[in-house]
N, C-alpha and C positions, 0 to 999 in steps of 0.2 A: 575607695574613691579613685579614679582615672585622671588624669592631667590632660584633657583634650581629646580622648577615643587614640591615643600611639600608643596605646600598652603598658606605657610605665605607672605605675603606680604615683602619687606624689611622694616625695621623700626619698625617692628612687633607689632600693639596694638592691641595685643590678645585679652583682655576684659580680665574680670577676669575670673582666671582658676583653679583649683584644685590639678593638674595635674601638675607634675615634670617630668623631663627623667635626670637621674644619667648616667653619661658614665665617660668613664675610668674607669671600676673598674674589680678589679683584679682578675683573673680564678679561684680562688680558695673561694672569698666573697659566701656568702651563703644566702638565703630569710630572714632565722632567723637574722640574723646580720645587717643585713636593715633596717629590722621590727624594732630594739634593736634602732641602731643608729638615721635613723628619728626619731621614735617612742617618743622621748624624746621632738620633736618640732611641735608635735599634735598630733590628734587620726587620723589612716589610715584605709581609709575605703578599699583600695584596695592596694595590690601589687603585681605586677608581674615582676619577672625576667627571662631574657634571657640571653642566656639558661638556663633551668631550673637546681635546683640542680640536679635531677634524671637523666641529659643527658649522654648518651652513651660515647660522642665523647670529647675531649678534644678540650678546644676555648682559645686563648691567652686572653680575655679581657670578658667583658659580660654588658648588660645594665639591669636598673630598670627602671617599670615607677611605679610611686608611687600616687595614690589617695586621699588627705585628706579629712578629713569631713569639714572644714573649708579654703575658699579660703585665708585666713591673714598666714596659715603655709606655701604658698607656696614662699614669700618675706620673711621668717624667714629661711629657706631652702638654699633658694638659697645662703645665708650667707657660707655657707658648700662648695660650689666652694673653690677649693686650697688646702682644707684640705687633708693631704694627711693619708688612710685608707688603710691598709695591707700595701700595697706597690706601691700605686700609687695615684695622685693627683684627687682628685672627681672632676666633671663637672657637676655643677647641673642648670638646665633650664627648666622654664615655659613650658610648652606644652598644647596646642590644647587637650580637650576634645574631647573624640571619634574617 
């Protein structure tokens, strides 16, 4: 059985993963500030936000997916769910490599 057509199974045993996705976070958050806050709960080898800082168009919300070097920062991460950053509660969840 599928959870919506994204691949995961329900019950999800991902394997070990790298790989975070941040949602709820606030239009105005920024890469730097991402970078700052994980940053403190391992080395990121990647991050990309959506929409980028440089986007044209105004978005009420925006997501990260966040890359570490070491799969142990991404159960240290996840602690970070609830926390709420500007003005809204982070939702932070393992994700699927690639």
């Amino acid at each position: 059985m599928n959870s919506g057509g994204i691949g995961v199974p329900l019950g999800f045993p991902l394997g070990p993963t790298s790989v975070i996705q941040v949602t709820n976070l606030s239009s105005a958050v920024t890469s730097e500030q991402m970078r700052t806050l994980f940053g403190f709960l391992g080395d990121i080898e990647e991050l990309r936000l959506y929409p980028p800082d440089n986007a044209p168009l105004a978005f009420s919300s925006k997501v990260c997916y966040i890359k570490f070097r070491e799969a142990s920062s991404v159960g240290v991460a996840q602690h970070l769910t609830n926390t709420v950053f500007i003005d809204r509660a982070l939702i932070v969840v393992p994700c699927a490599e690639g």
